[in-house]
C-alpha positions in Angstrom: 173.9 153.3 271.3 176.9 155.6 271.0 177.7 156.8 267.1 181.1 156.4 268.0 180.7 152.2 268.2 177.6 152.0 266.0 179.2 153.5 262.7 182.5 151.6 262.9 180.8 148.3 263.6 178.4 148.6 261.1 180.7 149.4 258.4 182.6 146.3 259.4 179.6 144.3 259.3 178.7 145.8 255.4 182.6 144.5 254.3 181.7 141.5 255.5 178.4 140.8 253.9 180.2 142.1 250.8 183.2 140.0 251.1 181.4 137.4 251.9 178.5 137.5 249.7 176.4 136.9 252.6 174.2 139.9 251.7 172.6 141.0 248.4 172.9 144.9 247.3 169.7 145.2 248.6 170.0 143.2 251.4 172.8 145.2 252.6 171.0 148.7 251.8 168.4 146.9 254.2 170.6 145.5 256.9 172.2 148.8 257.3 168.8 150.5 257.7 168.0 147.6 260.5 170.7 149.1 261.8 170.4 152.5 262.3 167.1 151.4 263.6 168.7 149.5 266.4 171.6 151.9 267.2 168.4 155.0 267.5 168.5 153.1 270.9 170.4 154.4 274.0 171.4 150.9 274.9 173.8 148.5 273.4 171.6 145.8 273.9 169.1 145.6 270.6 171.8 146.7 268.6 174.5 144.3 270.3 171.7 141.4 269.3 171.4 142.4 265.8 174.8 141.8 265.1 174.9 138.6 266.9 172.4 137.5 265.4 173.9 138.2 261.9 177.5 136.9 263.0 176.3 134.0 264.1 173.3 133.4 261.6 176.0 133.6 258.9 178.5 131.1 260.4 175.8 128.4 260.9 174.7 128.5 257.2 178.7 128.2 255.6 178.9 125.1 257.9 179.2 121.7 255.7 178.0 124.4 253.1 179.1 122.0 250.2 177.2 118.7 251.7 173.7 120.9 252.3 174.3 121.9 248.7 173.9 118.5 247.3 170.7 118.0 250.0 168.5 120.3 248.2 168.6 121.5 244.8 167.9 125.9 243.9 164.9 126.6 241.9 167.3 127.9 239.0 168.6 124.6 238.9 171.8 125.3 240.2 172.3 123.2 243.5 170.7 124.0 247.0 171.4 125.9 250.2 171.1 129.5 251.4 172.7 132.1 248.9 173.1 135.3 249.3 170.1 136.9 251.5 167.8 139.2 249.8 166.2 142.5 251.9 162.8 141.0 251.9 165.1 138.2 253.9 166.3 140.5 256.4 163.1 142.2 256.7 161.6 139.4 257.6 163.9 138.5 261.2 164.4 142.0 261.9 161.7 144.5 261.2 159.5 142.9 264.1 162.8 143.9 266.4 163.4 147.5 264.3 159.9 148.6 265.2 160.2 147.5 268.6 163.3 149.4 269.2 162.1 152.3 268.0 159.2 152.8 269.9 161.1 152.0 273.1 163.8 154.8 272.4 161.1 157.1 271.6 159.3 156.0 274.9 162.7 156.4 276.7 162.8 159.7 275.4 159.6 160.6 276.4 160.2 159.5 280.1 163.3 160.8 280.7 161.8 164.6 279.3 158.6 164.2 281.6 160.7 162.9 284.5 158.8 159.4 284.8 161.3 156.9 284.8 161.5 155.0 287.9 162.1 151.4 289.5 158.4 150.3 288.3 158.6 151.5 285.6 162.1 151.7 284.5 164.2 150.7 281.0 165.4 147.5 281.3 164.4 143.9 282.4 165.3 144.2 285.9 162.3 147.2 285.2 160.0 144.8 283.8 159.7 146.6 280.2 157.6 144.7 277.8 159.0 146.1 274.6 162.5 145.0 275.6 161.3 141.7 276.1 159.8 141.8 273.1 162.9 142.9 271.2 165.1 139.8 272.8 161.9 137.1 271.9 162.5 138.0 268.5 166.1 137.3 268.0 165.8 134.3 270.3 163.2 133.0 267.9 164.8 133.9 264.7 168.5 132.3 265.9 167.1 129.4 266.8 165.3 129.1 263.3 168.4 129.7 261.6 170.2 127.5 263.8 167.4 124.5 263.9 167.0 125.2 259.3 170.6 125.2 259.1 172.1 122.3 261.1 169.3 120.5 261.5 169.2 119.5 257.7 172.9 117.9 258.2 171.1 114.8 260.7 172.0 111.8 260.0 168.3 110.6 260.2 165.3 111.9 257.8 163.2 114.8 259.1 159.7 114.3 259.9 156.4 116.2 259.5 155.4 117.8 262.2 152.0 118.5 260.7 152.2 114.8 259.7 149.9 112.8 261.8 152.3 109.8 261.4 154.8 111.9 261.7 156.0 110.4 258.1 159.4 110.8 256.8 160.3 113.1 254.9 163.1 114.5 252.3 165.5 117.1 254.2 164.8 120.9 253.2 161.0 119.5 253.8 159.2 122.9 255.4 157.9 121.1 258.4 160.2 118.6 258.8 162.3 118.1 262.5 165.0 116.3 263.6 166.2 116.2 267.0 169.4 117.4 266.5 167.6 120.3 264.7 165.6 121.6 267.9 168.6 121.1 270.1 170.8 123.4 267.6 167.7 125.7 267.9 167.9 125.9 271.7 171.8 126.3 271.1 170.9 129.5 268.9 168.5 131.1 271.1 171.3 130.4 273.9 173.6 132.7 272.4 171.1 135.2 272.0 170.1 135.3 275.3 173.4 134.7 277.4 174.6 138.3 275.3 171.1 139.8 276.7 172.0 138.8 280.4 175.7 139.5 279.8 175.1 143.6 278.7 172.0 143.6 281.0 173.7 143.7 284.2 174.9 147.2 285.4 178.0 146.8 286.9 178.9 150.7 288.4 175.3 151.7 287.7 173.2 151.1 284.3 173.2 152.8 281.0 170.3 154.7 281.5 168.8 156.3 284.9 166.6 155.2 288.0 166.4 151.6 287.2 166.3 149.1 289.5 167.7 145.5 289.3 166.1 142.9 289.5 166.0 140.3 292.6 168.5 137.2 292.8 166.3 134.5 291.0 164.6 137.1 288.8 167.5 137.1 285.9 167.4 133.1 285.8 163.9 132.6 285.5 163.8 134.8 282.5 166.7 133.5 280.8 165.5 130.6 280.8 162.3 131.3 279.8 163.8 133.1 277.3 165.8 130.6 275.9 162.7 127.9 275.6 160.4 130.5 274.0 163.0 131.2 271.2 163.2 127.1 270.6 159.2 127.0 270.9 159.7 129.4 268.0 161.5 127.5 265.9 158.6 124.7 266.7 156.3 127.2 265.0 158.1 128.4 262.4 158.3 124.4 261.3 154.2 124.2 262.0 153.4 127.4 259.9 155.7 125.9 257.2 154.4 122.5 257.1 150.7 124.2 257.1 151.1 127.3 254.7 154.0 126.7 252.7 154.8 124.6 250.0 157.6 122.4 250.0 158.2 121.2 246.5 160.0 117.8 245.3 162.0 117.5 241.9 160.8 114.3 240.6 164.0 113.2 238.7 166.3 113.3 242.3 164.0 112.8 244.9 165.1 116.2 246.4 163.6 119.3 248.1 164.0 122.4 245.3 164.0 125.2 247.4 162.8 129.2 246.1 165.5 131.9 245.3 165.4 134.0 248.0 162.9 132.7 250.0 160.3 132.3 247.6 157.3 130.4 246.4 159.1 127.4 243.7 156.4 126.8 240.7 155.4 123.0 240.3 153.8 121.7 237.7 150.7 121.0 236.6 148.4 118.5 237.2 148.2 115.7 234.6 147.7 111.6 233.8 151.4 111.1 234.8 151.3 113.2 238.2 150.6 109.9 240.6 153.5 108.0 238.8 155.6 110.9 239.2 154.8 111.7 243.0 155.4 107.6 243.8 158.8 107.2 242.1 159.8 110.9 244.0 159.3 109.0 246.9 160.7 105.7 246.2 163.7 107.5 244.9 163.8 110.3 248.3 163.9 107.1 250.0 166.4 104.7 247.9 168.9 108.2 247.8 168.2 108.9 251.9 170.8 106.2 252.9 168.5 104.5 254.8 168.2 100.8 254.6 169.5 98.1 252.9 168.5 99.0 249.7 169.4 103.0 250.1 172.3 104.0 247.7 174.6 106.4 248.4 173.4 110.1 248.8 176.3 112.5 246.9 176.9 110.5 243.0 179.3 110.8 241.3 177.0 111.8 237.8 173.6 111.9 237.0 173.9 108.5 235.3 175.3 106.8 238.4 172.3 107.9 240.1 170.0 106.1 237.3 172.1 102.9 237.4 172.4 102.7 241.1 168.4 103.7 241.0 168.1 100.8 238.5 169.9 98.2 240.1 168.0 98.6 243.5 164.4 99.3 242.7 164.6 96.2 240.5 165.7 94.2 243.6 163.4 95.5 245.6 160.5 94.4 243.2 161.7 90.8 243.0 163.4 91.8 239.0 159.9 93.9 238.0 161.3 97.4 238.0 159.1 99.9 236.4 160.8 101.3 233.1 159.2 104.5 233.6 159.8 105.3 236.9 163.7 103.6 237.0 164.0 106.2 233.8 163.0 109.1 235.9 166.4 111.0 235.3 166.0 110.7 232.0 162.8 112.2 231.8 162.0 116.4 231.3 162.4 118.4 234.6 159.3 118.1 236.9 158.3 119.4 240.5 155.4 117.5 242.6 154.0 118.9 245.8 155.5 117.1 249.1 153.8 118.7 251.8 152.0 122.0 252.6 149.6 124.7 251.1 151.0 127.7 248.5 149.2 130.4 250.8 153.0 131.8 251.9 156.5 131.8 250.8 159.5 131.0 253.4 160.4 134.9 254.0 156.2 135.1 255.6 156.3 132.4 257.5 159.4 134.2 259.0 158.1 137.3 259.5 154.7 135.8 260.9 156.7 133.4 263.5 158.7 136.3 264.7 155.6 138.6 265.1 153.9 136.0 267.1 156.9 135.1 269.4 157.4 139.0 269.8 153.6 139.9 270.5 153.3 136.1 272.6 156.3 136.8 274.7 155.4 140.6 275.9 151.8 138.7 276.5 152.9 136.0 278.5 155.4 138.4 280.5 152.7 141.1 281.2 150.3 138.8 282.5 153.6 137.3 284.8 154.1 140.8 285.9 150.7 141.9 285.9 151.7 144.7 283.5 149.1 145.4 280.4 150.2 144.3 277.1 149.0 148.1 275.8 151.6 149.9 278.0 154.0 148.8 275.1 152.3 152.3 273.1 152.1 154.4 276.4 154.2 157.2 275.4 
């Protein structure tokens, strides 16, 4: 990438972050190290991707900002939805794609000294490179994550566990938990990162770096479109892996997911006599508060006590007039988490980095044994 684009662009992209507050200090000291990383590369393409990725990433998370607010509530008790993004955060999308990017700029380097790049062997795609591939499966899988975590959770209808035999219901912010609307913004997100791949791909009066040969007529279809499913089969996994190994954590009082600062682990609390009652009128509140139903009430209150009286007034209908006192009274009671779903083995930014990893290292797989290409010529220097 030519210093003469990369600086400006990723200066621009720091004033943003810090106007917007869509970075951390540290998150911006590591964005702009993802980017250097990415610009080391002597195509646009990787770095091109990143920035998409980030642009677009950002937008999807400020939509109906205020009404994902109230669908989740922050472990610091504030209310929910994605803050600022911390560099363990960014890490976890983009150092699968930083390494990968480095390694094939060093391998480009390599080639074009000993005079070995050719047609078979050649730079791009239309070469049959497994590292690029690589680099494009992560963003695909990451974009459609964002785009799947971050629209998704505005569907009308509650999510369901995909680890869930049943497939139960669940509250939104549930790791694990898929709509349909949510998998189709995911394709939607690894769309976008894929269409920009094809879009710079293509030489038009030759290519950005020597002796590569395109590919044939069908060739760049079939892998956009392959492309473009892989990065919404990661989002799939990204939902198993969190349904599995992480947590997701309910506050007892509101029914609603409490979701970690920054990605991490939320504490719950213990076990005790009063953890079953607590857990059951979670879930008869998650489901009274879902709007579902005759008996839901209304999801955004207007105070903490309306949400008790409304609570009140339709669990004790629902029981034919028995209401328990101590579960109506639950938003009166001292602040309590109860586990929803999932094992505390890893915290959100993990699962991240582990679904990109896997949709990185699966994709250069699956297209080496396509192309008949071994999967170790990726550290062939």
């Amino acid at each position: 990438m030519k210093a003469i684009i990369a600086v400006p662009v990723t200066l621009a992209m720091i004033y943003r972050a810090l106007s917007h507050k869509s970075l951390t200090p540290a998150g911006i000291v590591a964005a702009t190290l993802t980017a250097v990383a990415h610009a080391a590369h002597p195509s646009s393409v990787p770095f091109t991707l990143l920035i998409v990725f980030f642009l677009a990433g950002t937008t999807v998370t400020k939509i109906k900002k205020d009404v994902k607010a109230r669908l989740t509530i922050s472990s610091s008790g504030n209310s929910g939805g994605e803050g600022a993004r911390t560099h363990v955060q960014v890490f976890a999308n983009s150092a699968v794609a930083s390494v990968l990017s480095l390694l094939h700029a060093y391998q480009l380097h390599r080639r074009q000294q000993s005079g070995s790049v050719n047609g078979t062997q050649g730079t791009y795609p239309w070469g049959k490179d497994l590292l690029f591939v690589g680099i494009v499966a992560n963003y695909a899988a990451v974009a459609a994550d964002t785009f799947s975590s971050e629209l998704g959770i505005l569907a009308e209808s509650r999510p369901r566990l995909i680890t869930s035999w049943s497939l139960r219901k669940v509250p939104p912010g549930t790791n694990g938990g898929v709509t349909w609307e949510g998998l189709v913004a995911g394709l939607l997100g690894s769309f976008i990162i894929v269409f920009t791949t094809m879009a710079l791909s293509f030489p038009k009066d030759g290519t950005e770096l020597p002796d590569v040969t395109p590919w044939g007529s069908k060739e760049p279809s079939i892998f956009s479109w392959a492309m473009v499913i892989w990065g919404g089969l990661g989002s799939l996994l990204d939902s198993f892996l969190g349904g599995w190994l992480q947590q997701s954590v309910v506050d007892t009082r509101s029914g609603r997911i409490v979701e970690g600062e920054g990605g991490k682990k939320v504490l719950v609390s213990k076990p005790g006599q009063s953890s079953i009652r607590l857990q059951k009128g979670a879930e008869a509140k998650a489901a009274l508060l879902s709007g579902e139903g005759e008996n839901s009430v209304e999801i955004h209150p207007t105070s903490d006590q309306a949400v008790v009286n409304r609570f009140d007034k339709k669990l004790g209908r629902m029981t034919g007039g028995n209401k328990n006192p101590q579960i109506s009274n639950l938003g009166n009671e001292h602040p309590s988490r109860i586990v929803e779903s999932g094992l505390s083995l890893l915290d959100n930014n993990e699962v991240n980095f582990l679904m990109a990893l896997t949709m990185s290292l699966g994709a250069m797989g699956v297209a080496g044994w396509y192309w008949n290409i071994p999967l170790g010529s990726i550290l062939q220097v």
